[in-house]
LUMDREN-489548 format. One line per field, with one value per residue (C-alpha): residue in three letters; x, y, z; chain. Coordinates in nm, 3 decimals, padded with zeros to 5 digits. Example, Ala and Ser with C-alpha at 12.3 -4.5 7.8 and 13.67 -1.06 7.14 Angstrom:
% residues 2
resn: c(ALA  SER)
east: c(01.230  01.367)
north: c(-00.450  -00.106)
up: c(00.780  00.714)
chain: c(A  A)
This chain:
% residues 148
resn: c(UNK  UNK  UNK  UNK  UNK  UNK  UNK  UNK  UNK  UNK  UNK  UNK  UNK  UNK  UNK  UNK  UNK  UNK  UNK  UNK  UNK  UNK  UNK  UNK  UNK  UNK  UNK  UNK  UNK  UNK  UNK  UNK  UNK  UNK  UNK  UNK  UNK  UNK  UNK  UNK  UNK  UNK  UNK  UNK  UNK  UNK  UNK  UNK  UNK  UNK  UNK  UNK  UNK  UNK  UNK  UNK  UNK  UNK  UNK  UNK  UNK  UNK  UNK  UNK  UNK  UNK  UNK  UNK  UNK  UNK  UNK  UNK  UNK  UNK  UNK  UNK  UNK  UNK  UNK  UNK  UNK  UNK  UNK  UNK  UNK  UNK  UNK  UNK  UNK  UNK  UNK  UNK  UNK  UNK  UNK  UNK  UNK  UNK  UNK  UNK  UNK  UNK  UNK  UNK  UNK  UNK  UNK  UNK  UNK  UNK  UNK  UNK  UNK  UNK  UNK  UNK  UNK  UNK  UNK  UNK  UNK  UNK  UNK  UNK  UNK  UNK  UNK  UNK  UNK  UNK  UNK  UNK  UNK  UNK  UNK  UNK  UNK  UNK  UNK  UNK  UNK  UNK  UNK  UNK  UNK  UNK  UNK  UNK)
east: c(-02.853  -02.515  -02.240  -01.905  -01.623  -01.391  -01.010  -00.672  -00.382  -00.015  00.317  00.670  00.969  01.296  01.601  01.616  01.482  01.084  01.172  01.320  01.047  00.786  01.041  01.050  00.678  00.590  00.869  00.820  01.185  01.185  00.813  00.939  01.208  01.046  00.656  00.577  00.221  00.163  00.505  00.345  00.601  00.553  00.600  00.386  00.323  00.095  00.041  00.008  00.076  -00.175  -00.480  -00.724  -00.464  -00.512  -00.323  -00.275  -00.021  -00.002  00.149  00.252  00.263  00.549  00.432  00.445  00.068  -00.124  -00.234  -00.284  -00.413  -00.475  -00.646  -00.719  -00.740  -00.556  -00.788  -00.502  -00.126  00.073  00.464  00.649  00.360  00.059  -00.116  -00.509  -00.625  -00.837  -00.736  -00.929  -00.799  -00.895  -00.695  -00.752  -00.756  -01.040  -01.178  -01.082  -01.353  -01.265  -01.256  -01.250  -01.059  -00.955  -00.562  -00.439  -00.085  00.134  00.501  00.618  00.946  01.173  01.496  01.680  01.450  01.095  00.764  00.496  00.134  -00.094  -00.484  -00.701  -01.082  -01.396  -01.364  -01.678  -01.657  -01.358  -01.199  -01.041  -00.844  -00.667  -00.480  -00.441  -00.297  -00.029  00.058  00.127  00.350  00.542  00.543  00.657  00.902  01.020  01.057  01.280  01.529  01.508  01.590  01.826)
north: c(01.012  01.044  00.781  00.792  00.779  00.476  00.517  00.487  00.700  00.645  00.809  00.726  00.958  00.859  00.983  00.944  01.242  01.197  01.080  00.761  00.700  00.788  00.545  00.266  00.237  00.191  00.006  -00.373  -00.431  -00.207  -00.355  -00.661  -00.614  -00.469  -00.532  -00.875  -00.842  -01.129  -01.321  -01.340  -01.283  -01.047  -01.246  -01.034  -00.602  -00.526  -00.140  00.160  00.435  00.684  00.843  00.540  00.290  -00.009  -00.229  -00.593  -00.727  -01.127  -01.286  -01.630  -01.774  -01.959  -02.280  -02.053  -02.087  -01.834  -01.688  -01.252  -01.148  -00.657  -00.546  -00.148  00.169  00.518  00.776  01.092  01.060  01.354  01.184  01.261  01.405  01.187  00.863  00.773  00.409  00.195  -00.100  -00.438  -00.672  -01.099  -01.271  -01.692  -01.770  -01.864  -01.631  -01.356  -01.125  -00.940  -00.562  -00.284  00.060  00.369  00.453  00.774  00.810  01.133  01.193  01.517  01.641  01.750  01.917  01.577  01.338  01.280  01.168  00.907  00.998  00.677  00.708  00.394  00.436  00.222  00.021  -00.187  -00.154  -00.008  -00.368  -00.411  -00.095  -00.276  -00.534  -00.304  -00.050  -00.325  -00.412  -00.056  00.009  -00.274  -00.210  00.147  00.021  -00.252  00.012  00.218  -00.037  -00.129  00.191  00.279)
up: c(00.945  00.889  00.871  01.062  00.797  00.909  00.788  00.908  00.867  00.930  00.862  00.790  00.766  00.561  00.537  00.127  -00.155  -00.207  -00.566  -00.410  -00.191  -00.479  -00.692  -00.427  -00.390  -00.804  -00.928  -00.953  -00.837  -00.543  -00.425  -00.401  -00.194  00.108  00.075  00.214  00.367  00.614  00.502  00.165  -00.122  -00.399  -00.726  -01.028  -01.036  -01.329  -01.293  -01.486  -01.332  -01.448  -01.384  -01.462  -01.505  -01.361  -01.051  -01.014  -00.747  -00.721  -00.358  -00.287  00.087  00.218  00.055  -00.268  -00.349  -00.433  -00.122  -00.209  -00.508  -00.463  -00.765  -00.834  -01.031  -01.002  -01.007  -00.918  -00.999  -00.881  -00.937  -00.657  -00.511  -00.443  -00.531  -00.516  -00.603  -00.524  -00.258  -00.338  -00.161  -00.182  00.046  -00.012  00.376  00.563  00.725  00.572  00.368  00.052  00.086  -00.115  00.012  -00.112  -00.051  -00.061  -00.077  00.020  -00.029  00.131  00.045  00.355  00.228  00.173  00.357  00.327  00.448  00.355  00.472  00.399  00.474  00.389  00.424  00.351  00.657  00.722  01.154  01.398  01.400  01.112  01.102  01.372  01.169  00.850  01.066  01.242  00.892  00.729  00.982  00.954  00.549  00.602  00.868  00.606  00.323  00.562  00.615  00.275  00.171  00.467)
chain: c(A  A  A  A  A  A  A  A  A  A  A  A  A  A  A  A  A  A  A  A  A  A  A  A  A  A  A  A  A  A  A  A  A  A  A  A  A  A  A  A  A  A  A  A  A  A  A  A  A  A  A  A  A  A  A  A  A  A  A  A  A  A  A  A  A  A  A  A  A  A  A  A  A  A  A  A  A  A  A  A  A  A  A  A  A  A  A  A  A  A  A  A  A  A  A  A  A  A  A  A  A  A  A  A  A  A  A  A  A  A  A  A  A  A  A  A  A  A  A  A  A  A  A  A  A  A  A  A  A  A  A  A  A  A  A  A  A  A  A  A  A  A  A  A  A  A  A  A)
């Protein structure tokens, strides 16, 4: 029997070089500017970006409690290039299950401008790509005005 592979893709284009884009999305300054998942606020990056390195990112909610805590490991660094990590996410409201995901990040180079391509699989059923895929566009739309 074979299983159906449930993922989600989206894509962004920008009107900045890929190396800012690639730049924007690893730097602990940058990150914090535009990525605010769910109004939650982006207060610790612990990352190193390498094959095998690890990834810690810490949120606070509005009442500045913990509230978002996305832990992972790179398993492919291409700079400029591509991204592939793990994506575990545990989220402290109710309700709300811990996952684990695979991201795979693209960044295409288009003269001066660029593209993102992000594809998260491991989804458990069809609805909860829903709410994952409402909130990487509004990340990706967030990171565009961010980086104008």
């Amino acid at each position: 029997m074979q299983t159906e592979t449930l993922e989600l893709n989206v894509e962004h284009n920008f009107n900045v070089p890929v190396a800012k884009l690639y730049s924007a999305w690893i730097s602990e300054e940058d990150l914090k500017q535009w990525w605010k998942p769910s109004g939650n606020e982006l207060v610790n990056v612990d990352q190193e970006v390498k094959e095998g390195g690890n990834i810690k990112y810490e949120f606070v909610g509005k009442d500045e409690q913990p509230s978002l805590l996305i832990t992972g490991k790179y398993s492919e660094v291409k700079e400029n290039e591509k991204l592939v990590y793990s994506w575990n996410w545990d989220v402290s409201t109710d309700g709300v299950q811990k996952s684990d995901h695979k991201l795979t990040i693209a960044f295409l180079a288009d003269g001066d401008n660029s593209k993102i391509q992000v594809t998260q699989d491991n989804f458990k059923d069809s609805e909860s790509i829903t709410p994952h895929q409402e909130g990487w566009e509004k990340a990706l739309d967030s990171l565009g005005q961010y980086l104008g």
